[in-house]
C-alpha positions as CSV (number, residue, x, y, z in Angstrom):
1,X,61.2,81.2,55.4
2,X,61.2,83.5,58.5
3,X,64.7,84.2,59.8
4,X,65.4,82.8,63.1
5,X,65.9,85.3,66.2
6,X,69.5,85.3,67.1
7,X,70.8,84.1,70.4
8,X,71.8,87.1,72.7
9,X,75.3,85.7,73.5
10,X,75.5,85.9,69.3
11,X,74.6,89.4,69.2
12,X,77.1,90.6,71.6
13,X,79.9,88.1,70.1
14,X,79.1,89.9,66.6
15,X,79.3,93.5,68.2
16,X,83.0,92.4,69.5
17,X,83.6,91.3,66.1
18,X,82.1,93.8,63.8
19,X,81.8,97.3,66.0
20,X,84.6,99.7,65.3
21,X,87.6,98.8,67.4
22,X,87.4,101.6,69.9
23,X,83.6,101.0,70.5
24,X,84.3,97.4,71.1
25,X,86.9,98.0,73.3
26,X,85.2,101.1,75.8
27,X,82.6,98.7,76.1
28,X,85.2,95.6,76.8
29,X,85.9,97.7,79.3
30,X,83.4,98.1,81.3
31,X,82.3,95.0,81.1
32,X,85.3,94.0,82.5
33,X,85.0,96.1,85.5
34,X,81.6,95.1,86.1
35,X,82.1,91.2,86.2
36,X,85.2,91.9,88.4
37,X,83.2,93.5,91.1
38,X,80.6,90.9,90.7
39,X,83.1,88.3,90.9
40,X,84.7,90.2,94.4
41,X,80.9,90.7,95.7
42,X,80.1,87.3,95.4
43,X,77.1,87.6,93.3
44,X,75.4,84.6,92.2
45,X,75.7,84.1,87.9
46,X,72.1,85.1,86.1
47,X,72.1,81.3,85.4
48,X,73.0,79.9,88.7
49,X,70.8,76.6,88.1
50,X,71.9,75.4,85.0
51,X,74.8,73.2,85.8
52,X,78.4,74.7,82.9
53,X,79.5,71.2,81.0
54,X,82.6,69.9,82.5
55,X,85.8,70.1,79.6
56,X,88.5,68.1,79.4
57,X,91.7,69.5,80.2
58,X,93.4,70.9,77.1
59,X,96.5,68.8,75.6
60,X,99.9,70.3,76.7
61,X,102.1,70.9,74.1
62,X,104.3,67.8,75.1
63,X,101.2,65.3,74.7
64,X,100.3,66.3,71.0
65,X,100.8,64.3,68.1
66,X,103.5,65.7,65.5
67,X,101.6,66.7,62.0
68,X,102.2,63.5,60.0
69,X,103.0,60.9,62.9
70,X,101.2,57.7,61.8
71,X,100.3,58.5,58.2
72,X,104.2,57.6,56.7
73,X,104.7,61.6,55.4
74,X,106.6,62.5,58.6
């Protein structure tokens, strides 16, 4: 069976990953720098159609559920 083509945003999230630490990081880097100044230009994203899903806020601490509560091994 022919192996699928992997996703671009896979690729790079496996570089971070599996690149030697200093490699990863010079090129965190820049990156970094680079989506700052887009971000302070006001360049429109690559994907500026595509609508990001909405989240739901993340639980505070104070609203989670203690490990155990409701099974009787608290």
């Amino acid at each position: 069976m022919p192996k699928t083509p992997l996703a671009e945003e896979v690729q790079v999230l496996r570089f971070f990953e599996e690149a030697p630490l200093e490699k990863a990081e010079m090129l965190f880097n820049i990156v970094r720098d680079k989506m700052r100044s887009r971000l302070n230009t006001g360049a429109a994203p690559v994907s500026a159609g595509r609508k990001a899903k909405e989240r739901p806020p993340a639980a505070s601490p104070t609203e989670t559920v203690p490990i155990g509560a409701g099974t009787g091994n608290v």
